[in-house]
N, C-alpha and C positions, 0 to 999 in steps of 0.2 A: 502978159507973161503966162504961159501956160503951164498950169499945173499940176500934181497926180495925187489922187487921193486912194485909201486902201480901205477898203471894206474888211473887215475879221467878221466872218460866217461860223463861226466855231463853234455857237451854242446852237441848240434845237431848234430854237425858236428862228435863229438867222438862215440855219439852212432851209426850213419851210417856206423862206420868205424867197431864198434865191431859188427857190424849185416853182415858185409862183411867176415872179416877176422877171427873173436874170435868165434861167434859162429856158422858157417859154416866155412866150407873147401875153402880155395881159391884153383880155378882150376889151375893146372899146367901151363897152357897156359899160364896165366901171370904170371908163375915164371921163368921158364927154359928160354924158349928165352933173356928175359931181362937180364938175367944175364952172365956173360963172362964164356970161356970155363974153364978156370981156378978154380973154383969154381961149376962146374958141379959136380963131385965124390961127393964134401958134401953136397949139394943140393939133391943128390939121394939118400943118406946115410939119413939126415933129413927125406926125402919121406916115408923112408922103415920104419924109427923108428916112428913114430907117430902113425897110417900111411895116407900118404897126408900130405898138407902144413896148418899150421895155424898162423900169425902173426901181426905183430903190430909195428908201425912205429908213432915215435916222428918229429914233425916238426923244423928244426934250431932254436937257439937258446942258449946262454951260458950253461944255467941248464942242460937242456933236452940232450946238447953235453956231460956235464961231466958224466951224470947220466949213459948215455947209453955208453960212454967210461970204466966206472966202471964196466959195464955187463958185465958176463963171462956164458959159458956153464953151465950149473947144477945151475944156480942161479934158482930165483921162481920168477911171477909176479902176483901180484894181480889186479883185475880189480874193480872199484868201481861204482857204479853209482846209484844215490841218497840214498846217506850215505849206501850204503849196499854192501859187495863185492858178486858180482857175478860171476865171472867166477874165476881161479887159473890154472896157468900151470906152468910147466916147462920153463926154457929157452935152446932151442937145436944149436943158435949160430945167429951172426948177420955180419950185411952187411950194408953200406953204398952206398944208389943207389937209384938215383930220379929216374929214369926211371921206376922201377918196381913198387914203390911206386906210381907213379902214374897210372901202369896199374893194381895195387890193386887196390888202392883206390878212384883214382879222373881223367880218364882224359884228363880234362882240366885246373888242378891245374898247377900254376906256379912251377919254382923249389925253391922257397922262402915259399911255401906254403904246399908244397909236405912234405908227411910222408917221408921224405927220411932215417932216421935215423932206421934198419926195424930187427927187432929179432923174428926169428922162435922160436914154441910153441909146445910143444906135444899135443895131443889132451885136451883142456881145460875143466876141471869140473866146470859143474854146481851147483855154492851157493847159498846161500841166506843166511848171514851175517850179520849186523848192525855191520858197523864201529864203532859205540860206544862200543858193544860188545867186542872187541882186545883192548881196548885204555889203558888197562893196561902193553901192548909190542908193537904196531902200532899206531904211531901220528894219531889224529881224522883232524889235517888241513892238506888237501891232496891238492898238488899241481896238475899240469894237468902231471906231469912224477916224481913219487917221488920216492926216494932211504931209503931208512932204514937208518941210520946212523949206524956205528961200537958200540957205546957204548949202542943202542935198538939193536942190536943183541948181546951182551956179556951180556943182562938180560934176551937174551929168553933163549940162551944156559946157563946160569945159573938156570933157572927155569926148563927148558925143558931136559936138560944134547945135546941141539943141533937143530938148526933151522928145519931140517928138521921134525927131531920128534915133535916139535913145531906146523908144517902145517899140518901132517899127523893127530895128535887129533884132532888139534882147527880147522882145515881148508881142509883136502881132506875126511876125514870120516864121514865130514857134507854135500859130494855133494848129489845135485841131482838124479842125478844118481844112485844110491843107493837104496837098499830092503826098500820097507816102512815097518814100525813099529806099529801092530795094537793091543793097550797097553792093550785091554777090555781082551781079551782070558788071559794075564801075570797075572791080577789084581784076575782073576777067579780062576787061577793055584795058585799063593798065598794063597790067603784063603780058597781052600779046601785041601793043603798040610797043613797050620796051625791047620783047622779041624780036618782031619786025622793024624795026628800027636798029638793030644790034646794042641795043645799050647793056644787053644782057642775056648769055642762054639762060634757054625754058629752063633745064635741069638745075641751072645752079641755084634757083629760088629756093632760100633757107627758109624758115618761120620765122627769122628775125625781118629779110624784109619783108616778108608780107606783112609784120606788123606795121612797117614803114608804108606799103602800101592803103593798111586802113586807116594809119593817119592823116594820110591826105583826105579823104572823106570827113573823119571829123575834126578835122582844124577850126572850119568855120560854127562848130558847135560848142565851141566852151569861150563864149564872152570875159569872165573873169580874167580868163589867164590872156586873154590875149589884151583885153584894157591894161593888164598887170604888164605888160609888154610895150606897150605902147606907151605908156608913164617912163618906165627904166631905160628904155632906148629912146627917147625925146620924141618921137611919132616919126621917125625917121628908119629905113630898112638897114639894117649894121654890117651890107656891104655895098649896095649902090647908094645910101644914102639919101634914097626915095622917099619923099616925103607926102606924097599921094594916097591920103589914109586909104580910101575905096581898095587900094591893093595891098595894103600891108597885112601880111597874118601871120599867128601864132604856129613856128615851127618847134617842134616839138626835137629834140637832137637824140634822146635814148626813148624805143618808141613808148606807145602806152601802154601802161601797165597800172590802172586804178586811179585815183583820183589825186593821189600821191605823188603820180607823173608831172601834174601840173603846179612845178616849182618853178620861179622867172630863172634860176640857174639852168635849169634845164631843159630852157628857149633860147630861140633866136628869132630877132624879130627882121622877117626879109619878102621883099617885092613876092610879087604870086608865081611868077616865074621863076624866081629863085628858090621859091620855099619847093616847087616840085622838083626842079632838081637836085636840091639837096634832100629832098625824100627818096628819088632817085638813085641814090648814091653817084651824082654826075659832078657834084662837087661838095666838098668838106672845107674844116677848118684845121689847118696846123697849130696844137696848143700852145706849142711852144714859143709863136712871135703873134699870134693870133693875126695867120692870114689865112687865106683862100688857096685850096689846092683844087685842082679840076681835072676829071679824067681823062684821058687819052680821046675820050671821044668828043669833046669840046675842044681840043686844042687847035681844031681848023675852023671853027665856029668864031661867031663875035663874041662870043664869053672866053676865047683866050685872051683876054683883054683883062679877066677877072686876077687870074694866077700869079699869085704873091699878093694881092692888096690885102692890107692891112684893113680889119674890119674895126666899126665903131663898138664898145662895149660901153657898156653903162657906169658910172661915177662911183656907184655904192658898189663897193667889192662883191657883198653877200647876192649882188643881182648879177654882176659876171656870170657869163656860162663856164660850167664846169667844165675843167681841161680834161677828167676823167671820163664826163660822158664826149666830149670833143673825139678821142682817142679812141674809143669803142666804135664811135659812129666812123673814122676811117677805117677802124679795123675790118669792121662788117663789112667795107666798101671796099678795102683794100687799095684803098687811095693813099 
């Protein structure tokens, strides 16, 4: 069962320690020697798979022992520091040994003091996080070595269908390290495929929908609200009924406007084709019976198929879409 543990770097002493090991390579030198021959083959095996060493070591203590006792290979660890996780690796295996621990880290630390407790890393990506941001699957009160508990991993793999696809959305797809995203040239391609397409004149582009327009770019970045979305609508789209998590996403019905925006009333949760056209303004929802109305420009299309269906809303009243922003979003569209 794979599991995630959090490092809290927040004293002086911890960041020193992640500017040694976590975000640079510790040299060989202080791994190989310190360590006994018997343990040489996985130490070179480690080497080869990262590549180089990168790790992190818990000081004595009852917690920090069981915690890192719990640790197995393929587990994850997250790094935190000030409220934000930044780094995330792999766990590739661990070892008990003040020695090395302190020619990582410190030395002149005693062995009371020393990271002796020490688990290699693959090479760690680069985040930038708010721990508040997870606190709907990762506790926000982070200890200085915290473990996940079993029952916050049987809600990620319930949400997630498994921890690792879990980290890989919410948490390796957001590193650093990564292609930046320069949204102006998307926003341009949008509206002159809409132009040319006739779904809309140039001219009549309000700033309301351009804001429509940049929220299709950030849909697939706010995890919270769209897990929040996927809970209230059963993981199902709440007009085709699409149960195909890979396409389901968070549409947002009044656009965004701060972090405020992102209330489950004022989503809908709908297929990826549907969520852009109803960014589009190519189809809405009527409040009144809560169904599908569809533009003039779909009605020789196979989405006149859609017009009058009756959409799924969710059980708890307070997660229903708002009929007020429902009514706004035809307005703008004049559907």
């Amino acid at each position: 069962m794979t599991g995630i543990y959090v490092v809290n770097a927040d004293a002086s002493d911890a960041r020193t320690a992640v500017a040694v090991s976590v975000s640079e390579q510790v040299s060989r030198d202080k791994i190989i020697p310190n360590f006994s021959d018997t343990t040489y083959a996985e130490l070179l095996q480690i080497e080869r798979d990262t590549p180089g060493f990168y790790a992190w070591g818990v000081p004595p203590g009852p917690t920090n022992i069981m915690n890192w006792l719990y640790m197995a290979t393929g587990d994850f660890v997250l790094v935190a520091i000030d409220g934000r996780y930044r780094f995330a690796a792999e766990v590739l295996g661990r070892y008990e040994n003040a020695k090395a621990a302190r020619a990582i880290w410190d030395n002149s630390a005693e062995v009371d003091e020393s990271r002796e407790y020490i688990f290699f890393l693959n090479r760690p990506a680069n985040i930038d996080i708010p721990v508040k941001e997870m606190e709907d699957w990762l506790p926000t009160n982070l200890g200085e070595f915290t473990r996940i508990e079993d029952n916050e991993l049987q809600a990620i793999r319930r949400d997630f269908g498994g921890v690792a696809k879990f980290l890989k959305e919410n948490i390796f797809q957001r590193s650093q390290k990564g292609p930046s995203l320069d949204v102006s040239g998307i926003f341009k391609h949008v509206q002159d495929t809409a132009t040319t397409t006739g779904l809309f004149e140039a001219v009549s582009v309000t700033d309301s929908r351009t804001k429509h327009f940049e929220a299709i770019v950030r849909r697939r970045g706010h995890p919270r609200f769209r897990m929040s979305l996927m809970r209230a609508y059963e993981r199902r789209c709440a007009i085709s009924k699409c149960g195909v998590r890979e396409v389901l996403e968070a549409a947002l019905i009044r656009p965004y406007r701060g972090v405020a925006t992102y209330n489950v009333s004022n989503g809908l949760l709908l297929r990826s084709d549907l969520h852009t056209l109803f960014d589009l303004g190519q189809l809405s929802v009527d409040s009144s019976n809560m169904s599908v109305v569809i533009s003039k420009h779909l009605e020789n299309s196979s989405y006149k198929l859609l017009a009058g269906r009756k959409i799924f809303v969710p059980h708890r009243k307070e997660f229903r879409p708002s009929a007020e922003a429902l009514d706004a979003h035809r307005v703008t569209w004049g559907l």
